[in-house]
C-alpha positions as CSV (number, residue, x, y, z in Angstrom):
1,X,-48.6,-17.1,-7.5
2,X,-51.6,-16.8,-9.9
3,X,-53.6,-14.0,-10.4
4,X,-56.7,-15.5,-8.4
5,X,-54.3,-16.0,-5.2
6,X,-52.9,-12.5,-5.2
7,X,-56.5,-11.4,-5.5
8,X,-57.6,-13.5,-2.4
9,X,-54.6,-12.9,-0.3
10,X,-54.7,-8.8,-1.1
11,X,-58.2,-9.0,0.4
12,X,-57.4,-10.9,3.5
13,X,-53.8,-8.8,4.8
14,X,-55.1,-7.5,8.3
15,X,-54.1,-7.9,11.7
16,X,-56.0,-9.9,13.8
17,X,-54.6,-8.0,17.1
18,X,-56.4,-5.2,19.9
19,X,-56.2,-1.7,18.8
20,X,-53.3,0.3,18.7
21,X,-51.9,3.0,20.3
22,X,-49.9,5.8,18.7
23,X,-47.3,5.3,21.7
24,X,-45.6,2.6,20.1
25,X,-44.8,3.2,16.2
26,X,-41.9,0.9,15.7
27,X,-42.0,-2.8,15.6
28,X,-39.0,-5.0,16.5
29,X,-39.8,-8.6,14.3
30,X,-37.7,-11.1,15.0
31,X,-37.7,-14.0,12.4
32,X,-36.0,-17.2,14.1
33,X,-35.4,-20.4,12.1
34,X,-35.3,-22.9,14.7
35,X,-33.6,-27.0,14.3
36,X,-35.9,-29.5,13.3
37,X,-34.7,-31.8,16.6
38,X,-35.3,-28.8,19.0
39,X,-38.5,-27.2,18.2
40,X,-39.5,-28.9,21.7
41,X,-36.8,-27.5,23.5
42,X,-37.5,-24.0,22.0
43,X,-41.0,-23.7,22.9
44,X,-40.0,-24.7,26.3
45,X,-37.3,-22.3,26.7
46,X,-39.5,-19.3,25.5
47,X,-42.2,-20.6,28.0
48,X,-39.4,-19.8,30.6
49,X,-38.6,-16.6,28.9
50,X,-42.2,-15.6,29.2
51,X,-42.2,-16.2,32.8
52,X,-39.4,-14.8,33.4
53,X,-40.3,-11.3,31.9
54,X,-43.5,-11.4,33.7
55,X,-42.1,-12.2,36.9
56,X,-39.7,-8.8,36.8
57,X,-42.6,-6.8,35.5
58,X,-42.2,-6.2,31.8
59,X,-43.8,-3.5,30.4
60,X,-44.1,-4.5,26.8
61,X,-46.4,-6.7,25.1
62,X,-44.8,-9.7,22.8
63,X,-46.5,-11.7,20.0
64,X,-45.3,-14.9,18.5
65,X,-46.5,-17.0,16.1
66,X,-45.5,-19.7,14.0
67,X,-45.7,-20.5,10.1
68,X,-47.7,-23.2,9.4
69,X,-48.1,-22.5,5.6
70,X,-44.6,-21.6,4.8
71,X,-41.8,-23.1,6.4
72,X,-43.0,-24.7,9.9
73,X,-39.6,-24.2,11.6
74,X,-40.2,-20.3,11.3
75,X,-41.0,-18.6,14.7
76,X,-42.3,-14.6,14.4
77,X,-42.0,-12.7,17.7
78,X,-43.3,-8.9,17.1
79,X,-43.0,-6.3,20.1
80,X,-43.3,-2.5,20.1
81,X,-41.1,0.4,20.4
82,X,-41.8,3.7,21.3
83,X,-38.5,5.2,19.6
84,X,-35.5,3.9,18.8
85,X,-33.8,4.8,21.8
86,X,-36.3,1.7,23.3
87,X,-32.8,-0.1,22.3
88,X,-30.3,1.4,23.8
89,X,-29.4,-0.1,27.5
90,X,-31.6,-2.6,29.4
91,X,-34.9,-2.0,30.2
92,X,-36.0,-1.7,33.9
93,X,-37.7,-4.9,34.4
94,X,-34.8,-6.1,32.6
95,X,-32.5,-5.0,35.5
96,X,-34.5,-7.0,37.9
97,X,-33.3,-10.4,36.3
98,X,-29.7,-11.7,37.1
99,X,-27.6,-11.1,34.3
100,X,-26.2,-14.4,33.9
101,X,-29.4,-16.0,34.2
102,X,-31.0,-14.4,31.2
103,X,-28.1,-14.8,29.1
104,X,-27.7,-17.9,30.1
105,X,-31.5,-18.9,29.4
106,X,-31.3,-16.5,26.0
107,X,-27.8,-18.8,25.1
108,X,-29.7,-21.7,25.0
109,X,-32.6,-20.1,23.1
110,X,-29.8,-19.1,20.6
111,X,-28.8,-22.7,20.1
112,X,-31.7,-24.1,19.0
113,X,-32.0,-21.8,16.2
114,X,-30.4,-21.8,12.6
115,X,-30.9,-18.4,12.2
116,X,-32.6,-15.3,13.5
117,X,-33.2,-11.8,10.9
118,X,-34.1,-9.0,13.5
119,X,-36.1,-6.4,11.3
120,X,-37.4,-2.5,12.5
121,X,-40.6,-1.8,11.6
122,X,-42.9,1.3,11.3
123,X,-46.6,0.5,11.2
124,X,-48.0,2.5,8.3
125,X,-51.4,3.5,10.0
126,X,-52.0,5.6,6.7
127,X,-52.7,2.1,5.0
128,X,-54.8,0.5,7.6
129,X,-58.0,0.2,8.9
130,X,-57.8,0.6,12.5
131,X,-61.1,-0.4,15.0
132,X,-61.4,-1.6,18.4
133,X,-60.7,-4.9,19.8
134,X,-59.3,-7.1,22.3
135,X,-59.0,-10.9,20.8
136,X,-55.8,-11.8,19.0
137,X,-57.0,-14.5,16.1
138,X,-55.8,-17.9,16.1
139,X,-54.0,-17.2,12.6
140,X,-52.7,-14.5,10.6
141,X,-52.8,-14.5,6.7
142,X,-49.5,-12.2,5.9
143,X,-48.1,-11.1,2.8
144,X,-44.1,-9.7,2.9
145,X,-44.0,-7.9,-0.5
146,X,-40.8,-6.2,-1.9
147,X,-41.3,-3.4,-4.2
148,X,-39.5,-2.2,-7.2
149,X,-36.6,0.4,-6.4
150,X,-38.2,4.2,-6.1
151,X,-41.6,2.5,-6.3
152,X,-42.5,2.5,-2.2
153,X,-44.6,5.9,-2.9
154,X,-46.0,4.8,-5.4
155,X,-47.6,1.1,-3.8
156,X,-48.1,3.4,-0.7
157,X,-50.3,5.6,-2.6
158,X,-52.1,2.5,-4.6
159,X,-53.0,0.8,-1.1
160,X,-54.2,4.0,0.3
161,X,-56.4,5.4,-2.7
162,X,-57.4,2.3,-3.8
163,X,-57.1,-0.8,-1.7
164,X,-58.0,0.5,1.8
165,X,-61.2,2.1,0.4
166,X,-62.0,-1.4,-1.5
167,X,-61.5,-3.4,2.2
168,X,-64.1,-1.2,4.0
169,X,-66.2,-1.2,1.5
170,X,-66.5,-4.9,1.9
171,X,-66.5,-4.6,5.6
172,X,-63.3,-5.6,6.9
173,X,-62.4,-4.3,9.9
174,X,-58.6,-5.0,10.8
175,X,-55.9,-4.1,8.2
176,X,-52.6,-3.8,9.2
177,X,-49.4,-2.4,7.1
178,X,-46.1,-2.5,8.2
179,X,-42.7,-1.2,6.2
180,X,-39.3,-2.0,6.9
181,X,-36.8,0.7,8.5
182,X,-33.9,-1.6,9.3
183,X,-32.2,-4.6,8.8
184,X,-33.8,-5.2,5.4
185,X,-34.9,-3.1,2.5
186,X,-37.1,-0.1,2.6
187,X,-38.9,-1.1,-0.2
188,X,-40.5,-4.1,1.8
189,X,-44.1,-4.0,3.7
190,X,-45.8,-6.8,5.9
191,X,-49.5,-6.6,5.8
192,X,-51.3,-9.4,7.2
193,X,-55.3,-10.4,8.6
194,X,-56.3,-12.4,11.5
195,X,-58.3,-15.2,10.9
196,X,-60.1,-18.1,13.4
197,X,-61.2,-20.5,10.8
198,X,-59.5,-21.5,7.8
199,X,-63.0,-21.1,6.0
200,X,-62.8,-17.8,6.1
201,X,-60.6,-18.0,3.2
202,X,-63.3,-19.6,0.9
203,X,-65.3,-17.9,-1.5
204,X,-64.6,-14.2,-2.9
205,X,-62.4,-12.3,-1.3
206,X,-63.2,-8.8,0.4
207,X,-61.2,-7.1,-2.4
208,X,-63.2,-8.8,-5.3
209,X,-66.5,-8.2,-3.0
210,X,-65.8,-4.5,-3.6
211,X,-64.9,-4.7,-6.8
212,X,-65.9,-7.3,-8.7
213,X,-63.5,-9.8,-10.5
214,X,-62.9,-7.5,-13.3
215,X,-62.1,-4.2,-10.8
216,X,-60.4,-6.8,-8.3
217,X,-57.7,-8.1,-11.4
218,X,-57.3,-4.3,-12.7
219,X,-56.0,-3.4,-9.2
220,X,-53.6,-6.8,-9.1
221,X,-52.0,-5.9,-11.9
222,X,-51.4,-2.1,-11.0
223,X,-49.0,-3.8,-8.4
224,X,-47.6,-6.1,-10.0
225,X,-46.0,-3.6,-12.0
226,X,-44.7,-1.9,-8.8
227,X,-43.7,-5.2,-7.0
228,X,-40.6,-7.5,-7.9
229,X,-41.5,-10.3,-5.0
230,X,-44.2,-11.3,-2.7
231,X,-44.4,-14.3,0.0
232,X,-47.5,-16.0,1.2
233,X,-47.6,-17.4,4.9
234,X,-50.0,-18.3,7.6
235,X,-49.2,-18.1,10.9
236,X,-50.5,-19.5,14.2
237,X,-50.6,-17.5,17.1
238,X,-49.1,-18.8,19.9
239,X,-50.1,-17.6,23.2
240,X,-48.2,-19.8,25.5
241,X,-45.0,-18.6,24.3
242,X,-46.6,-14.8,24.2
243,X,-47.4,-12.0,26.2
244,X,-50.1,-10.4,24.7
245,X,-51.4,-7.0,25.4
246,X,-53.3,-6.4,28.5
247,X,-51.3,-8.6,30.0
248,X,-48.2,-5.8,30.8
249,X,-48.2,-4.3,34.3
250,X,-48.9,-0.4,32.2
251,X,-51.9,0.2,30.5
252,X,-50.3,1.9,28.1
253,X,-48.9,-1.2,26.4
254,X,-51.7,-1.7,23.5
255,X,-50.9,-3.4,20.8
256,X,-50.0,-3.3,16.7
């Protein structure tokens, strides 16, 4: 991508979700690739799945959203873990559900789907900018970004000394930074915005509004020494196939 894109894209990485809560650290992303001739059918079967969790009382929140600028067929459903023992056995809403009936409803989930990547996250709060709020945005800008072998302290320390500072002195409010623990490389973060209108991603970006185009390129290409790959996506936020924070029976369930 050139220069000018990385430059616009580095300025606009921040979640567009409620504050967060140091209770939940971990992130479980789940990446599903679903059939072109049962996206339908998918959506309707997570509606069900959504209904069903609220019915039994879940206490966890669950955000999906879909690419649109990407691939389309990609579905991204993020919810939070406390620890990792979160995992282990079935929750106790969970218990309150039938067994065969969920995994008969998650079966047929699974077969509209080419492939699902489960990945567990930790959000890095020490490259964010954290405020209060309690919209989710209609999209998210996201950058996945891979970094070179022995580098992740390095591009930690980059976004926190340099980057962060940069984003609040232009104002923005929301960054979020996540980094793979499992099921992919260390080495890659997610950092992404929230966004209502796509105009928002006209004109300078928050990045070059803090430093001017000459500061804003200097920083780009202190990455791009530390990075070997980066992807670009927009997602939508789907709320009919979501349960978004606030809407958990504990009001400890914020969100990340």
């Amino acid at each position: 991508m050139q220069r000018r894109s990385l430059v616009l894209f580095a300025g606009l990485m921040a979640w567009g979700l409620p504050a967060w809560s140091q209770d939940f650290p971990l992130r479980a992303v789940s990446r599903a690739v679903v059939k072109a001739d049962r996206i339908a059918e998918y959506e309707d079967l997570l509606k069900q799945s959504v209904a069903m969790a609220q019915k039994a009382g879940a206490d966890r929140w669950s955000v999906v959203s879909r690419t649109v600028v990407g691939n389309p067929r990609e579905y991204v459903s993020i919810t939070p873990l406390a620890k990792y023992a979160d995992r282990d056995g079935r929750s106790p809403w969970a218990s309150k559900i039938p067994a065969g009936q969920a995994q008969a409803l998650f079966a047929r989930i699974a077969a509209c789907t080419e492939s699902v990547n489960t990945t567990i996250e930790r959000s890095r709060d020490d490259l964010s900018i954290i405020t209060e709020g309690n919209t989710i945005s209609p999209f998210f800008a996201v950058i996945r970004t891979r970094v070179r072998p022995g580098k992740a302290n390095d591009y930690a320390n980059l976004v926190k000394s340099e980057l962060v500072p940069a984003l609040k002195k232009a104002g923005v409010q929301r960054y979020r930074m996540r980094q793979v623990q499992f099921g992919g490389s260390r080495n890659e973060f997610t950092s992404s915005r929230g966004f209502a209108k796509w105009a928002e991603l006209d004109g300078a970006s928050p990045l070059e509004k803090a430093l001017g185009q000459d500061g804003a390129a200097r920083y780009v290409d202190k990455v791009s020494q530390l990075v070997t790959f980066s992807e670009y996506s927009i997602r939508r936020y789907m709320p009919e196939l979501s349960r978004p924070p606030g809407s958990a029976p504990t009001s400890s369930a914020s969100s990340r």
